[in-house]
N, C-alpha and C positions, 0 to 999 in steps of 0.2 A: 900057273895062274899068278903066283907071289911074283915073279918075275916079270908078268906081264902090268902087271897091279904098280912094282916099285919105276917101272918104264913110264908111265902113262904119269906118276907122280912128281918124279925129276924132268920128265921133258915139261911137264905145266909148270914148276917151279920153276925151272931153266929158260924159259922163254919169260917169266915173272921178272926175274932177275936181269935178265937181258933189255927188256922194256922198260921197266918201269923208271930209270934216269929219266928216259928220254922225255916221259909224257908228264914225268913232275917237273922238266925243265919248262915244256911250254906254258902248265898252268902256272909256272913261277914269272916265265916273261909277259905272262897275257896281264896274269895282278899288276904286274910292273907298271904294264903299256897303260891299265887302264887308269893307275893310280897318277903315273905321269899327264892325262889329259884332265882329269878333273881339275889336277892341279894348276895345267896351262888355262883350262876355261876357266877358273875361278879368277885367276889371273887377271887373263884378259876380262871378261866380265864382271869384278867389283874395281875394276880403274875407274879414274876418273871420269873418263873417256863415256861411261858407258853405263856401270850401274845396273846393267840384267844378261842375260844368256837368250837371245833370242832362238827362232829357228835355224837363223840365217848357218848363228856359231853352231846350233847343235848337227846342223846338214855339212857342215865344216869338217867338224870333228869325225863324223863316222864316214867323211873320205878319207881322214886321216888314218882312221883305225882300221879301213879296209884296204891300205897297202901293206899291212900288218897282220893281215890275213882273216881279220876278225869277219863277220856277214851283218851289213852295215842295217839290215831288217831287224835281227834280230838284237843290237844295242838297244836298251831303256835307260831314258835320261829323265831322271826325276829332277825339277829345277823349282828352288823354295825357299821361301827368308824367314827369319827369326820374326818379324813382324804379323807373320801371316798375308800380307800383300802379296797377289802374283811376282816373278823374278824373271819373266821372259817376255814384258811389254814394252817396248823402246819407249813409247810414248809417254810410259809411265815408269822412270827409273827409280830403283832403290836410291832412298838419299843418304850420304855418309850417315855409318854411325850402324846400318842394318844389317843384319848377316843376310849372305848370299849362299842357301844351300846347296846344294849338284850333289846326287848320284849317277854312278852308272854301272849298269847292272848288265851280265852275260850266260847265256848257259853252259854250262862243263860241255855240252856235245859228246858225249860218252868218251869222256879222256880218261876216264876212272878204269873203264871197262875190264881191263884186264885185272885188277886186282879180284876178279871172280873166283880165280886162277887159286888163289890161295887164302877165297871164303869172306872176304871182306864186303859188306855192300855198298856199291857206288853211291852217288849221289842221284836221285831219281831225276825225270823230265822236265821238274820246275824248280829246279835247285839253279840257282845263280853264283856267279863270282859278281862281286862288286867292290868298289871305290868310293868311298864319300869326302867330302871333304865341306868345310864352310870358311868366308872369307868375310870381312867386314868390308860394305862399298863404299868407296870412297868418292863416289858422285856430290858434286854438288851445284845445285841449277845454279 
């Protein structure tokens, strides 16, 4: 029975150890991938050029992120300014001087999973990875 017991403990450990790089690598590139778009949307969205984040960019970005393997449904893009005025109406641009806020928010997808393996609890069904970032626009009509 001990020996059955010390089997059942090194193979869960050993498969623990054998995984878990792999699945802290991806939730390290998924941070990367999303902090890198925030940052290119903010970009492009507080230029001059433009002054908000519309649909257009947000349907943009999660083609982007779904050649990345991300499920372009489940991305949430919170998009907001330091003024309290909307930040995704063309019509109505942030004028220099306002912050342009974006999040984007994902779920772990049970990447955690196996740390069960050795008692830890994952992150539940509404737990997110996210990215925020804020940029001042530089629009001026």
């Amino acid at each position: 029975m001990k020996q059955l017991l010390v089997f059942v403990l090194f193979a869960s450990l050993f498969c623990w150890l054998a995984f878990s790089p792999v699945y802290k690598h991806v939730l390290l590139i998924r941070q990367a991938l999303l902090r890198q778009e925030v940052d290119y949307l903010l970009e492009i969205g507080a230029s001059g050029t433009y002054g908000y984040i519309d649909e257009r960019m947000v349907a943009e970005s999660r083609e982007r992120l779904s050649r990345h393997g991300f499920q372009p449904a489940q991305l949430e893009y919170v998009i907001g300014s330091t003024s309290g005025e909307p930040a995704d109406d063309p019509a109505a641009p942030l004028p220099r001087g306002v912050g342009l806020l974006l999040e984007i928010r994902y779920p772990y997808e049970r990447l955690m999973d196996i740390d069960r393996l050795i008692g830890l609890t994952p992150p539940g069904p509404e737990a997110r990875i996210s990215a925020s970032g804020m940029k001042m626009s530089e629009y001026v009509p």
